[in-house]
PDB file of the backbone (N, CA, C, O) and the ligand in Angstrom, with CONECT records:
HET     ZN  A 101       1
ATOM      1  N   UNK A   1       5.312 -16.721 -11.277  1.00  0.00           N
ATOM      2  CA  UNK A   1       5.869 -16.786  -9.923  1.00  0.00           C
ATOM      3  C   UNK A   1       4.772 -16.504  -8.898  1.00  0.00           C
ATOM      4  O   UNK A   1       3.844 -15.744  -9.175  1.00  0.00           O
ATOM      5  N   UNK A   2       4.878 -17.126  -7.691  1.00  0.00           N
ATOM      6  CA  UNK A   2       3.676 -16.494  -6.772  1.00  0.00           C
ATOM      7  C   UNK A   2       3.871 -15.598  -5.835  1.00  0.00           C
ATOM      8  O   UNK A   2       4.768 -15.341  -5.033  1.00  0.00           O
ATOM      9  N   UNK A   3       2.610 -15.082  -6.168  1.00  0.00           N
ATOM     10  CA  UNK A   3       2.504 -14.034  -5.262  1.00  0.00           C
ATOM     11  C   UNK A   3       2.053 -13.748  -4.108  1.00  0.00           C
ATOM     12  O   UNK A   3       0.915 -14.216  -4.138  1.00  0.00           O
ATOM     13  N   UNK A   4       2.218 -13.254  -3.047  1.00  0.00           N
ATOM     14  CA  UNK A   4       2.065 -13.157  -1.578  1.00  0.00           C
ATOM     15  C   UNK A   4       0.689 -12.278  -1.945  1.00  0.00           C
ATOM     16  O   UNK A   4       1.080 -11.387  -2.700  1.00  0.00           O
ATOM     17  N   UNK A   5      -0.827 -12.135  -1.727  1.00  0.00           N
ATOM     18  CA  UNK A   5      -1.980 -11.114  -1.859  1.00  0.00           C
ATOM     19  C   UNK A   5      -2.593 -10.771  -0.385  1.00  0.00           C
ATOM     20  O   UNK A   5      -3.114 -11.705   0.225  1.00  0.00           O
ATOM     21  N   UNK A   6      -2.558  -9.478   0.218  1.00  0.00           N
ATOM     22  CA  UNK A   6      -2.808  -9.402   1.386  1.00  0.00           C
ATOM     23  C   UNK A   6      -3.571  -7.972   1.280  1.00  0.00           C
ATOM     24  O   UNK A   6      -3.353  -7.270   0.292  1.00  0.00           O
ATOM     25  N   UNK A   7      -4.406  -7.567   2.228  1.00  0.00           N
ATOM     26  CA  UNK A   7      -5.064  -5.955   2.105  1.00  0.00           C
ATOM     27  C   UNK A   7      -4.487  -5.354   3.092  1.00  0.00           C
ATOM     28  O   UNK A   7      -4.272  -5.945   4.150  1.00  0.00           O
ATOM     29  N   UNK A   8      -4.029  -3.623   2.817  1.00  0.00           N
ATOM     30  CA  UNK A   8      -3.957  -2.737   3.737  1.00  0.00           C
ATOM     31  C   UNK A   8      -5.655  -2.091   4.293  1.00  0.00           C
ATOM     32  O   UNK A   8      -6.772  -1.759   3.896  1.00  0.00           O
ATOM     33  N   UNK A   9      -4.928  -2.217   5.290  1.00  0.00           N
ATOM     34  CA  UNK A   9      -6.092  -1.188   6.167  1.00  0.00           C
ATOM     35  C   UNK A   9      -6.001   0.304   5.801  1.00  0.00           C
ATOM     36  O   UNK A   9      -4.983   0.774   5.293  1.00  0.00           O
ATOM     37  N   UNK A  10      -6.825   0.853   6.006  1.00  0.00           N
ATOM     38  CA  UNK A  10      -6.584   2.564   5.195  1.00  0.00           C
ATOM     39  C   UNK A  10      -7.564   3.617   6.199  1.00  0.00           C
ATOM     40  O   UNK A  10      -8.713   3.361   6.559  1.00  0.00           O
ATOM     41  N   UNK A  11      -6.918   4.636   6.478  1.00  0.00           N
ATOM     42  CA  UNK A  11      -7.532   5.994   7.306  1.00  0.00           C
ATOM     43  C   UNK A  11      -6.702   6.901   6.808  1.00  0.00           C
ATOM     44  O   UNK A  11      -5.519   6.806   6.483  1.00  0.00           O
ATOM     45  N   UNK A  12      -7.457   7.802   6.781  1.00  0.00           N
ATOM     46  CA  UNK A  12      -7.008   8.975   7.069  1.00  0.00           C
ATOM     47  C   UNK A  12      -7.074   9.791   8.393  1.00  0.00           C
ATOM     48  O   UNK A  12      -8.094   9.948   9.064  1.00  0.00           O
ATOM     49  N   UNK A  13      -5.720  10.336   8.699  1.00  0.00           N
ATOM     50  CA  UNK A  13      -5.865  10.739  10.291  1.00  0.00           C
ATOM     51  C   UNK A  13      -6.537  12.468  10.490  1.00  0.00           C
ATOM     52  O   UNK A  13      -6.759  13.026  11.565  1.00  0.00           O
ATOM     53  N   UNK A  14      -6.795  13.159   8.794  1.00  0.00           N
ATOM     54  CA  UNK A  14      -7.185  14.617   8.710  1.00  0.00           C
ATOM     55  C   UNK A  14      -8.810  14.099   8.729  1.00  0.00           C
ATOM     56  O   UNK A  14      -9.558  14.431   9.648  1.00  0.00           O
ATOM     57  N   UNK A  15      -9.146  13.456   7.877  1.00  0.00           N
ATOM     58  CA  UNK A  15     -11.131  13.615   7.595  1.00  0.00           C
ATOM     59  C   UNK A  15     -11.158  12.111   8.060  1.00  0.00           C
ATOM     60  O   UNK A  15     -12.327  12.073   8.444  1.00  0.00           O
ATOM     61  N   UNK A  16     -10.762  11.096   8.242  1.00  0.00           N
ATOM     62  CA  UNK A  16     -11.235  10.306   8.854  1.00  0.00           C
ATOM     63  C   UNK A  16     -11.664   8.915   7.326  1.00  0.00           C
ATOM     64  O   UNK A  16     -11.839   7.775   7.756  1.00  0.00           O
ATOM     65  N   UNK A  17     -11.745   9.023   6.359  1.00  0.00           N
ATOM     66  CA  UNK A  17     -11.939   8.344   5.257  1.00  0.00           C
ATOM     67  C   UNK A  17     -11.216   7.012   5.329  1.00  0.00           C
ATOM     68  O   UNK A  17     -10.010   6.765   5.331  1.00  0.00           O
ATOM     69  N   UNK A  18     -12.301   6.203   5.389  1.00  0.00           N
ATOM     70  CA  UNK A  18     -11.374   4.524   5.827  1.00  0.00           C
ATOM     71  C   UNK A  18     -11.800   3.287   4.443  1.00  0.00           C
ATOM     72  O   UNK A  18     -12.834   3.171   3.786  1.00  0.00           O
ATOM     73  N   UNK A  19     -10.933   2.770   4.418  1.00  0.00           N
ATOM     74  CA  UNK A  19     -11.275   1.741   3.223  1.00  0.00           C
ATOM     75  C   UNK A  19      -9.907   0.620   3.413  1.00  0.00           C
ATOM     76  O   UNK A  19      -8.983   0.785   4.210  1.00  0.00           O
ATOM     77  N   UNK A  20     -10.047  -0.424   2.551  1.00  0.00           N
ATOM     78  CA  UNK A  20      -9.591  -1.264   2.652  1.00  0.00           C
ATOM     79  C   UNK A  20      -8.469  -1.268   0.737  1.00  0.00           C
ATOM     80  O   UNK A  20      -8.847  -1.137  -0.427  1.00  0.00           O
ATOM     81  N   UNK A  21      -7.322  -1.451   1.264  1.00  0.00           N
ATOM     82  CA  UNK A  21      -6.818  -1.690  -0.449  1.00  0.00           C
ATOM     83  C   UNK A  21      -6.198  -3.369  -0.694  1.00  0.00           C
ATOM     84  O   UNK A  21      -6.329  -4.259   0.146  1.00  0.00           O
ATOM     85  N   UNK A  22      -5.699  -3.489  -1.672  1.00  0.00           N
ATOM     86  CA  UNK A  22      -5.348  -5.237  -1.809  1.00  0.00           C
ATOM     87  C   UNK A  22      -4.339  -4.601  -2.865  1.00  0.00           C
ATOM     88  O   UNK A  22      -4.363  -3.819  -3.816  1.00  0.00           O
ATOM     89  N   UNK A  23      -3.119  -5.663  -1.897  1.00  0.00           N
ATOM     90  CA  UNK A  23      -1.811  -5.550  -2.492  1.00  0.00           C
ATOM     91  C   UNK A  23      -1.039  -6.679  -2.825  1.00  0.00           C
ATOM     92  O   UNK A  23      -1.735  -7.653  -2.536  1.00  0.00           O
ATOM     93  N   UNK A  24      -0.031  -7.028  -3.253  1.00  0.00           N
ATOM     94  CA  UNK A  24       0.599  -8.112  -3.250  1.00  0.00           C
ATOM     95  C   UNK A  24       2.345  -7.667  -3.718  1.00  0.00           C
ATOM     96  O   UNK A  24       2.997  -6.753  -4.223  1.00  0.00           O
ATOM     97  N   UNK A  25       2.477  -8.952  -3.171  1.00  0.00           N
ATOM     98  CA  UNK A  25       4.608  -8.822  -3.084  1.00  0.00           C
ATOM     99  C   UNK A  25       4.719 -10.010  -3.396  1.00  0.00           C
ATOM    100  O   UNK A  25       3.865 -10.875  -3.203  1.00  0.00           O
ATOM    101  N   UNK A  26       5.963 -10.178  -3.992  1.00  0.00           N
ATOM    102  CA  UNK A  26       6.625 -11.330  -4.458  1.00  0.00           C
ATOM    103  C   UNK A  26       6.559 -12.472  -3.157  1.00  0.00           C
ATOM    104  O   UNK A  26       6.120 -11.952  -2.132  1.00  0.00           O
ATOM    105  N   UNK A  27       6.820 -13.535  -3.056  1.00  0.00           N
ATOM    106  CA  UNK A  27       6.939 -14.249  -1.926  1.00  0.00           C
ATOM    107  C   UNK A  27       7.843 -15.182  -1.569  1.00  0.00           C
ATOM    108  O   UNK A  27       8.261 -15.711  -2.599  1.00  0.00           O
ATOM    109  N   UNK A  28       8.438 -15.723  -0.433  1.00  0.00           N
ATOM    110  CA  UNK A  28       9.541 -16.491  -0.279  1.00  0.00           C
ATOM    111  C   UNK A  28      10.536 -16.038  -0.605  1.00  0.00           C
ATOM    112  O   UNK A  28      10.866 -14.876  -0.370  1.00  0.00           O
ATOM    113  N   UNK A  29      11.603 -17.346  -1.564  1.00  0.00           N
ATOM    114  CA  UNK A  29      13.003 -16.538  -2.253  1.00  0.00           C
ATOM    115  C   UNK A  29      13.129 -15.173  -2.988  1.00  0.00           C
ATOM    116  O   UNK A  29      14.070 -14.422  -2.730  1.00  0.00           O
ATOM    117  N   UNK A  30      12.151 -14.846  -3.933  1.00  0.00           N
ATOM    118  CA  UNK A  30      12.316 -13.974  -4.621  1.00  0.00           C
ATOM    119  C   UNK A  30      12.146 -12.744  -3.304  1.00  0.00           C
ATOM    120  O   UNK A  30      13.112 -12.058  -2.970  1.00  0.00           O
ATOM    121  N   UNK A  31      10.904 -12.620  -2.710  1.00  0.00           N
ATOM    122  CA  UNK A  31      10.766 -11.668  -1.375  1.00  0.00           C
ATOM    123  C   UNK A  31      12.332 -11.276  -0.872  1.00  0.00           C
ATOM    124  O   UNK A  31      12.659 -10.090  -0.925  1.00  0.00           O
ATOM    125  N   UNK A  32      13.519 -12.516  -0.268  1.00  0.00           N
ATOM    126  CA  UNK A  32      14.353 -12.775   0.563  1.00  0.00           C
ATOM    127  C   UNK A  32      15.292 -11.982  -0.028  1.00  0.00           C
ATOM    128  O   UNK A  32      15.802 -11.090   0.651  1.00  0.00           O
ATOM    129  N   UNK A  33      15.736 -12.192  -1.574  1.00  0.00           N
ATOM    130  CA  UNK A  33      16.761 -11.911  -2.486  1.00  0.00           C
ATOM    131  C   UNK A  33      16.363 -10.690  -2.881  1.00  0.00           C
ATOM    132  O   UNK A  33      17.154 -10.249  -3.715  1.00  0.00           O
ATOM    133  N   UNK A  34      15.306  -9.807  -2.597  1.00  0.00           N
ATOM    134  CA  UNK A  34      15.441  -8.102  -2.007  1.00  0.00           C
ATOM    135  C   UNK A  34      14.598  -7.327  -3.041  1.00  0.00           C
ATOM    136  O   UNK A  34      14.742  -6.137  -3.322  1.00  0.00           O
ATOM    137  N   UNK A  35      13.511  -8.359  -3.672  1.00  0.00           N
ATOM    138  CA  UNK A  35      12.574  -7.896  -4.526  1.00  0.00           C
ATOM    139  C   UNK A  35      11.227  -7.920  -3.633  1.00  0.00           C
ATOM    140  O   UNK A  35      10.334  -8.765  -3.703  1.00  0.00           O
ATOM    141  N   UNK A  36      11.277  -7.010  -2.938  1.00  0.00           N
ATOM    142  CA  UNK A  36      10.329  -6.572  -2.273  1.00  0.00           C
ATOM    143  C   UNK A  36       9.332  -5.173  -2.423  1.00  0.00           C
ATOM    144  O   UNK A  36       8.575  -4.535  -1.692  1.00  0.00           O
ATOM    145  N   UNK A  37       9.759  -5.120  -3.660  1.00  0.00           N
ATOM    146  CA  UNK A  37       8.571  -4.407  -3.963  1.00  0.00           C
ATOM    147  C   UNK A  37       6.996  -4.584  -4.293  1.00  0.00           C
ATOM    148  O   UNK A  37       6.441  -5.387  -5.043  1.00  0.00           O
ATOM    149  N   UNK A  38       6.417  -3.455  -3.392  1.00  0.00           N
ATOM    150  CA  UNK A  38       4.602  -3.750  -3.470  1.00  0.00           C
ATOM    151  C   UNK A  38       3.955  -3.410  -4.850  1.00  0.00           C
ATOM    152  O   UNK A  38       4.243  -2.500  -5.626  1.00  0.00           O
ATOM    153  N   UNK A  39       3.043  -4.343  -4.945  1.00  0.00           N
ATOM    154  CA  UNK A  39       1.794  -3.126  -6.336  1.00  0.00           C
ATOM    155  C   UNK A  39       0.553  -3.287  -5.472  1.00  0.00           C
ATOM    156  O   UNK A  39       0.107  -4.196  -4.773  1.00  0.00           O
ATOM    157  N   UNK A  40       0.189  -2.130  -5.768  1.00  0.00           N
ATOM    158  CA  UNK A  40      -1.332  -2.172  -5.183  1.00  0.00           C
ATOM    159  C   UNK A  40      -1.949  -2.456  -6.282  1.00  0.00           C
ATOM    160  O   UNK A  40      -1.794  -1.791  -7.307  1.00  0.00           O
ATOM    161  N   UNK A  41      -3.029  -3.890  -6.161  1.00  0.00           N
ATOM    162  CA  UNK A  41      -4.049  -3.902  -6.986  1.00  0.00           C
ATOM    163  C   UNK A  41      -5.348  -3.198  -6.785  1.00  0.00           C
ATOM    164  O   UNK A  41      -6.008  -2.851  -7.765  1.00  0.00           O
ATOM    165  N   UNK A  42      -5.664  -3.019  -5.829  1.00  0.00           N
ATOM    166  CA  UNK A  42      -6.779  -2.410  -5.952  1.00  0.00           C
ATOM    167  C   UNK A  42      -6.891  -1.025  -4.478  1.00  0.00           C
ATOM    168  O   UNK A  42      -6.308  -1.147  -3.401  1.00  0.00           O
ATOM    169  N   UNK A  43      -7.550  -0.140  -4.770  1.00  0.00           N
ATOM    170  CA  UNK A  43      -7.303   0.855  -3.798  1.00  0.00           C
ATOM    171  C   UNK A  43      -9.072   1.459  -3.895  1.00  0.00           C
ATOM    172  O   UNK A  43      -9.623   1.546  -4.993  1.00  0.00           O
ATOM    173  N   UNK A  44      -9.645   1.756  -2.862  1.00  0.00           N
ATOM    174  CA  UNK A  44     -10.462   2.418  -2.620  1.00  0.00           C
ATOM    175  C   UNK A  44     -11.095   3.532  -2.981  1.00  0.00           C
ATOM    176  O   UNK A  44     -10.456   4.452  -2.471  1.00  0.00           O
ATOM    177  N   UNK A  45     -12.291   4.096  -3.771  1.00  0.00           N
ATOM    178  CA  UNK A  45     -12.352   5.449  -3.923  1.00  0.00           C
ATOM    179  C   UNK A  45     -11.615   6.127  -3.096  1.00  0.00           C
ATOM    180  O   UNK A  45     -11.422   5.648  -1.979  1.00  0.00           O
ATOM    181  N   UNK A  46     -10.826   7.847  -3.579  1.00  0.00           N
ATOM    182  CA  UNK A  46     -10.366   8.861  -2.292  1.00  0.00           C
ATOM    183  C   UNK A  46      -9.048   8.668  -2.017  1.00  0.00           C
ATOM    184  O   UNK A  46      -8.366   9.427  -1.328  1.00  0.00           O
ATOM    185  N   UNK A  47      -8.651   7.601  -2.576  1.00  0.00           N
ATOM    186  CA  UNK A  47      -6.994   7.129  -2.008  1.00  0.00           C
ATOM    187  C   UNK A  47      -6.197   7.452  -3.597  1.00  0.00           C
ATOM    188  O   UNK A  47      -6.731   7.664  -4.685  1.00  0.00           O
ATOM    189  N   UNK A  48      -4.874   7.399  -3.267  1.00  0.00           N
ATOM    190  CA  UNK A  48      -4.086   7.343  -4.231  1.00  0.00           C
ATOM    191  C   UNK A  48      -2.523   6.896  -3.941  1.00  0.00           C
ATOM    192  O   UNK A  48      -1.987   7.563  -3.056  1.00  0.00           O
ATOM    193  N   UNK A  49      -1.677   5.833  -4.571  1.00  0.00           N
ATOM    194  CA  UNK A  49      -0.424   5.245  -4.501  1.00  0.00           C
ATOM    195  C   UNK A  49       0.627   5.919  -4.461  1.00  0.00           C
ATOM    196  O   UNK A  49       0.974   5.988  -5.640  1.00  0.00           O
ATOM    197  N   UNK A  50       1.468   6.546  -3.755  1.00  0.00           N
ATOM    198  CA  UNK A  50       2.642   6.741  -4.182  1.00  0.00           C
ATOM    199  C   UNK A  50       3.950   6.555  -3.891  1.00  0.00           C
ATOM    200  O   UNK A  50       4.091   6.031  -2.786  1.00  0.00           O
ATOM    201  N   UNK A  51       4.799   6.749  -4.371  1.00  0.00           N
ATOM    202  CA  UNK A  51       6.460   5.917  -4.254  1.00  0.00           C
ATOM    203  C   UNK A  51       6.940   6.390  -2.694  1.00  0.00           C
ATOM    204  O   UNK A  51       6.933   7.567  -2.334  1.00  0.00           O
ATOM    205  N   UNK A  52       7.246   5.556  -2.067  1.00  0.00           N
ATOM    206  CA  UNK A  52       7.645   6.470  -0.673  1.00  0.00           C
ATOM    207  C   UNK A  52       8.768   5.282  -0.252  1.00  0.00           C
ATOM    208  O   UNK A  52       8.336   4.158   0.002  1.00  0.00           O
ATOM    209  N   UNK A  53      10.226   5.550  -0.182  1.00  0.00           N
ATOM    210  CA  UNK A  53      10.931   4.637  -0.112  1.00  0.00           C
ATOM    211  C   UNK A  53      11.516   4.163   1.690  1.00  0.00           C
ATOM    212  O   UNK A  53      12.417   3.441   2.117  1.00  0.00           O
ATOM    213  N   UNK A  54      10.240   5.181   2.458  1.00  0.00           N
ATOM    214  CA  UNK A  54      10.512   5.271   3.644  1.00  0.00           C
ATOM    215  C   UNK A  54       9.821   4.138   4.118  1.00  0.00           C
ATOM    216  O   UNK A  54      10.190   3.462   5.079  1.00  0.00           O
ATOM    217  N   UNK A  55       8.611   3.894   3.298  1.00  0.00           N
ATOM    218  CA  UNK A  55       7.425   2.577   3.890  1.00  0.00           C
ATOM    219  C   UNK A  55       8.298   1.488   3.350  1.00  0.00           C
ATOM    220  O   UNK A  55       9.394   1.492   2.788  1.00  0.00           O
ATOM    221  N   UNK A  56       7.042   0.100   3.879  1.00  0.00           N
ATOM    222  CA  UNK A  56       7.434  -0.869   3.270  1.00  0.00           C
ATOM    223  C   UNK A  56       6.487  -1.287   2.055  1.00  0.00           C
ATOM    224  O   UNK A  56       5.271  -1.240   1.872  1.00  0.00           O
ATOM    225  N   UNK A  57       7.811  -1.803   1.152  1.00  0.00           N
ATOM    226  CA  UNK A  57       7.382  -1.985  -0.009  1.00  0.00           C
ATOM    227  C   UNK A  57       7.510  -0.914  -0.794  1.00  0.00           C
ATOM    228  O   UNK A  57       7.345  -1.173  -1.986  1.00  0.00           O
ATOM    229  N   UNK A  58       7.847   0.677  -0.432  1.00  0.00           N
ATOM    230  CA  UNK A  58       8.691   1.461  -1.242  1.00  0.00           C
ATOM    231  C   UNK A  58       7.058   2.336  -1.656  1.00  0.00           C
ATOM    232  O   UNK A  58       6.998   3.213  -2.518  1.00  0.00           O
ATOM    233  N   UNK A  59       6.333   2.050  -1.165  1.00  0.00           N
ATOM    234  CA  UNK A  59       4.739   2.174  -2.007  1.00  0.00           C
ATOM    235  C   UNK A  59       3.868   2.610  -0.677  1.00  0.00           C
ATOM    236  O   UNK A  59       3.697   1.727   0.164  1.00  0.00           O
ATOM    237  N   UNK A  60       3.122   4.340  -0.351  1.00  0.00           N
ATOM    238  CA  UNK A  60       2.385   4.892   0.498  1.00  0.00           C
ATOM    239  C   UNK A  60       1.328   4.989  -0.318  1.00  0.00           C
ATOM    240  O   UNK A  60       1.446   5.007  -1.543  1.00  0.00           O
ATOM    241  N   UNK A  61      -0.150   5.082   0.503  1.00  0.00           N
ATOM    242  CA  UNK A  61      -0.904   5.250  -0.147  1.00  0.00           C
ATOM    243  C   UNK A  61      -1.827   6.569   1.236  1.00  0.00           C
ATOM    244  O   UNK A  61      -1.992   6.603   2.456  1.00  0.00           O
ATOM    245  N   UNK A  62      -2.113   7.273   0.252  1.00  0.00           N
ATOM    246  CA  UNK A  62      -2.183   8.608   0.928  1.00  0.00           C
ATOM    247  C   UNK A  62      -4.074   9.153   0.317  1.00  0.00           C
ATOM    248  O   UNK A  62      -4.617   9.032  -0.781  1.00  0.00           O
ATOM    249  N   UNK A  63      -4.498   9.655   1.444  1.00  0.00           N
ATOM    250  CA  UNK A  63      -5.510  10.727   0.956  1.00  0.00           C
ATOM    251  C   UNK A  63      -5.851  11.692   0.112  1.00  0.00           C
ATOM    252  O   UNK A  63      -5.601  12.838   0.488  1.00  0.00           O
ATOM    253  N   UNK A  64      -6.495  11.510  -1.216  1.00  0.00           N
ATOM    254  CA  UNK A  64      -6.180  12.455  -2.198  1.00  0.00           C
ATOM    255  C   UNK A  64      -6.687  13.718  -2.174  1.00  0.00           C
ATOM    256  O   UNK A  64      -6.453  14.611  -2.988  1.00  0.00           O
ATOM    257  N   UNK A  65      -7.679  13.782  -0.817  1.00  0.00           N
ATOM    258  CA  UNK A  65      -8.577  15.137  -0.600  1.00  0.00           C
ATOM    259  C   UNK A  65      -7.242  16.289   0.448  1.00  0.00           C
ATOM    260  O   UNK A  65      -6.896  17.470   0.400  1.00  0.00           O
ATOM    261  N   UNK A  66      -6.834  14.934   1.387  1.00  0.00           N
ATOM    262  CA  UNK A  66      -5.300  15.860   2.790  1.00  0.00           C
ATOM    263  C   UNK A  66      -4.314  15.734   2.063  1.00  0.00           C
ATOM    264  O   UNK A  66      -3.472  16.626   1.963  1.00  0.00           O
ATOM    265  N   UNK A  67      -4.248  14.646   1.453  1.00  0.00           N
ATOM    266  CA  UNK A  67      -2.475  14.617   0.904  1.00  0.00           C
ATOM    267  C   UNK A  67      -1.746  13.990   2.386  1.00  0.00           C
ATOM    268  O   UNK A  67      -0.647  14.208   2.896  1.00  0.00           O
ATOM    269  N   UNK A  68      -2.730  13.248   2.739  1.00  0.00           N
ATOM    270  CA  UNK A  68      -2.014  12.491   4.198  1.00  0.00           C
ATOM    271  C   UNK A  68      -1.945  11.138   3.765  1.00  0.00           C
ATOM    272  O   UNK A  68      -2.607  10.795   2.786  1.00  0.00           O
ATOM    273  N   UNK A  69      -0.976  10.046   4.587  1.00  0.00           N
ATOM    274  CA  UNK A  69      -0.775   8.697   4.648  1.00  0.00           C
ATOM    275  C   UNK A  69      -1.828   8.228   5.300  1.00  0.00           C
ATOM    276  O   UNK A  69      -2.305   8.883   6.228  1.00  0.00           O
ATOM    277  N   UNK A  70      -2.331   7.081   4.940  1.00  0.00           N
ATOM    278  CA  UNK A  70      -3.463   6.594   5.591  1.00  0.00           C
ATOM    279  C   UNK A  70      -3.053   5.039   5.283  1.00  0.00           C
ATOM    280  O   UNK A  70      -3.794   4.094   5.012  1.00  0.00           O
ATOM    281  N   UNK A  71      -1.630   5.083   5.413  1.00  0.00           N
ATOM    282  CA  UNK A  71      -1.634   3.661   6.088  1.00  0.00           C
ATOM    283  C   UNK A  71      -0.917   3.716   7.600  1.00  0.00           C
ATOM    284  O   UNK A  71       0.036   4.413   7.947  1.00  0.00           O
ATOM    285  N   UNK A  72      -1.680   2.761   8.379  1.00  0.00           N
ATOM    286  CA  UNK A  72      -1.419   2.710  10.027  1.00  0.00           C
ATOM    287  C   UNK A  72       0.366   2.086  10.586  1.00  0.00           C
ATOM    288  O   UNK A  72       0.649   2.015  11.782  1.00  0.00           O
TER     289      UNK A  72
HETATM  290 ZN    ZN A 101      -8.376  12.800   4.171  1.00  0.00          ZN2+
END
């Protein structure tokens, strides 16, 4: 099936640590019909993924030194 591949932008708003991650989501129908969940493929030294059902895509990726969100 294809996949939608796009990068988050990444900061941290405590130390300032910026990088770029690459994610991807289902796309079109499957997206529409409420499978919208993210995977991060790739994430930056310093960062780390976790389940946050408040973002989009159900998936925060946070500072592993603050324990802060460092997506914008
Ligand atoms: Zn930080």
């Amino acid at each position: 099936m294809a996949k939608d591949r796009f990068k988050l932008k990444l900061k941290c708003p405590s130390c300032g640590l910026a990088g770029m991650a690459d994610a991807e989501e289902e796309e079109g129908w499957a997206y529409l019909k409420g499978k919208t969940a993210r995977r991060i493929t790739h994430k930056p030294d310093g960062f780390k993924d976790v389940e946050d059902n408040k973002k989009p895509g159900g998936i925060d990726i946070v500072c592993t030194q603050c324990g802060e969100s460092a997506l914008s």
